[in-house]
RODO-2510 file (C-alpha; in nm, 4 decimals, decimal comma):
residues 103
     n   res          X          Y          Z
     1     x     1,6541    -1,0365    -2,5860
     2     x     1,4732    -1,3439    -2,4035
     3     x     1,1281    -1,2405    -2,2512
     4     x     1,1947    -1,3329    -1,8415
     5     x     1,0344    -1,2378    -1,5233
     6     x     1,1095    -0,9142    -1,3199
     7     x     1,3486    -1,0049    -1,0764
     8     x     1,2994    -0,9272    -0,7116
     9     x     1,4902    -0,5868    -0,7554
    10     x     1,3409    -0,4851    -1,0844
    11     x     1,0223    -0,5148    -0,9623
    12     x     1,0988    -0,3321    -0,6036
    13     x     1,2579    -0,0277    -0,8244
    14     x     0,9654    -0,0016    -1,0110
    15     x     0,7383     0,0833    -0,7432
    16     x     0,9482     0,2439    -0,5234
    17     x     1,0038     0,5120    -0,8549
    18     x     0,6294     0,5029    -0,8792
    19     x     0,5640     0,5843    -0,5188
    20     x     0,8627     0,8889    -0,5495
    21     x     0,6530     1,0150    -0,8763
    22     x     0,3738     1,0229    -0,6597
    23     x     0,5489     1,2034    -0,3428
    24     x     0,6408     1,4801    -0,6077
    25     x     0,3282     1,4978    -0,8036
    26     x     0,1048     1,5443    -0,4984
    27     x     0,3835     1,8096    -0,3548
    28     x     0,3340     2,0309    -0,6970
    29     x    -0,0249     1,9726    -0,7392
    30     x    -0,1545     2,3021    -0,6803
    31     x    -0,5291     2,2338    -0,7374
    32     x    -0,5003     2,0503    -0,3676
    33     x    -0,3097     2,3357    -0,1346
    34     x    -0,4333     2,2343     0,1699
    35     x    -0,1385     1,9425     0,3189
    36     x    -0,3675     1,7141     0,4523
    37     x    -0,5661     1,6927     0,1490
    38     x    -0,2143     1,6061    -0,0143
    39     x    -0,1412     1,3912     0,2354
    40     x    -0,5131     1,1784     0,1516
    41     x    -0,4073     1,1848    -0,1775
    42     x    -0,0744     1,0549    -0,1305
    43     x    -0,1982     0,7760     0,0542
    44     x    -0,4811     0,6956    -0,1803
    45     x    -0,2163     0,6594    -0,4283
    46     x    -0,0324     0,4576    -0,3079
    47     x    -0,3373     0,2135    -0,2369
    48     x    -0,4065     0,2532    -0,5787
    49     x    -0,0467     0,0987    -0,6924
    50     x    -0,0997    -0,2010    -0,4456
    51     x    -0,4582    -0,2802    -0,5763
    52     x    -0,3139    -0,2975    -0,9506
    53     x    -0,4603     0,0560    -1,0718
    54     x    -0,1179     0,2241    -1,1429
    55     x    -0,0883     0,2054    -1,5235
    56     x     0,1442    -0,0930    -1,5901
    57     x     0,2125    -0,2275    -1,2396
    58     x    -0,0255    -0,4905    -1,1686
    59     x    -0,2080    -0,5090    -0,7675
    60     x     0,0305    -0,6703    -0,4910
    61     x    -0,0637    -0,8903    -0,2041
    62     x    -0,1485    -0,7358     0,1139
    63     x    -0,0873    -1,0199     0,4134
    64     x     0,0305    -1,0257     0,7425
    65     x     0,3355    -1,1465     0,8447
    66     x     0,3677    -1,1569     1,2164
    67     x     0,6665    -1,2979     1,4011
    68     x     0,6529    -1,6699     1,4840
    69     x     0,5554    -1,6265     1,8170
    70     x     0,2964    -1,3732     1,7709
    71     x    -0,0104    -1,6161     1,7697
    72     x     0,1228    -1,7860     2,1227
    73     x     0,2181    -1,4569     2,2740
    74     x    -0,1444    -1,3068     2,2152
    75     x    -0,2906    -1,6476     2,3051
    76     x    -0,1334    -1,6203     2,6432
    77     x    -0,2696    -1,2900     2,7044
    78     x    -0,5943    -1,3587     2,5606
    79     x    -0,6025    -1,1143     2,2936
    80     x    -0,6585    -1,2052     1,8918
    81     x    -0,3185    -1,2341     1,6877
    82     x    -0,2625    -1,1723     1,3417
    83     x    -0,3812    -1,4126     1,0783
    84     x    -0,1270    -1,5075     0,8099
    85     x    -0,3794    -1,6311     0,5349
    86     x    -0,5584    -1,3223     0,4708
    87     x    -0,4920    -1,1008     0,1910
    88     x    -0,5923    -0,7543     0,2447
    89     x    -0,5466    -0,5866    -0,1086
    90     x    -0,7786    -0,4880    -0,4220
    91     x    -0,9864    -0,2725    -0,2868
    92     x    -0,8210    -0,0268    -0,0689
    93     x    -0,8242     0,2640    -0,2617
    94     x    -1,2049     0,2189    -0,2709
    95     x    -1,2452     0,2153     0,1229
    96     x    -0,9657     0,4159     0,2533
    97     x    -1,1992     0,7391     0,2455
    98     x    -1,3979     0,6374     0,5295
    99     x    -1,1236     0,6223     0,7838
   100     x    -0,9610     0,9666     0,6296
   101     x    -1,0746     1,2192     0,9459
   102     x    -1,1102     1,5384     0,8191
   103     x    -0,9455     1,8189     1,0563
***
């Protein structure tokens, strides 16, 4: 067999299985009983696949993609739009823990 590229499904199936393995792993862990700490974990999981720290998936671009319109719509109201040349991802996992709120 040829060596190719994922296609676009291969590679959506692959961490869409990897967030599901997640989902169950942090519903059985039993060290962490408390749901919210699951929940944290969850999350910092799944930060972890799009920064390129889940095993053999590599880190994903994070960037907005606002409607067309969004920039003039916020410009006529005077607020800030979204940019669309910003990419967000590689070190989420790394700062998500100070905007978890314990309680």
């Amino acid at each position: 067999m040829e060596s190719r590229a994922m296609t676009e499904e291969e590679v959506r199936t692959t961490v869409l299985e990897t967030v599901a393995a997640y989902v169950t792993y942090w519903e059985k862990e039993s060290r962490t009983p408390a749901v919210r700490d699951k929940l944290e974990g969850l999350a910092f999981s799944i930060l972890v696949i799009l920064d390129g720290g889940a095993g053999l998936i590599p880190g994903f671009r994070v960037t907005p993609d606002p409607h067309p319109d969004d920039e003039a719509y916020h410009k006529s109201e005077g607020s800030n739009w979204w940019p669309t040349d910003v990419d967000i991802a590689g070190g989420l996992h790394e700062q998500i823990h100070k905007y978890m709120r314990k309680g």
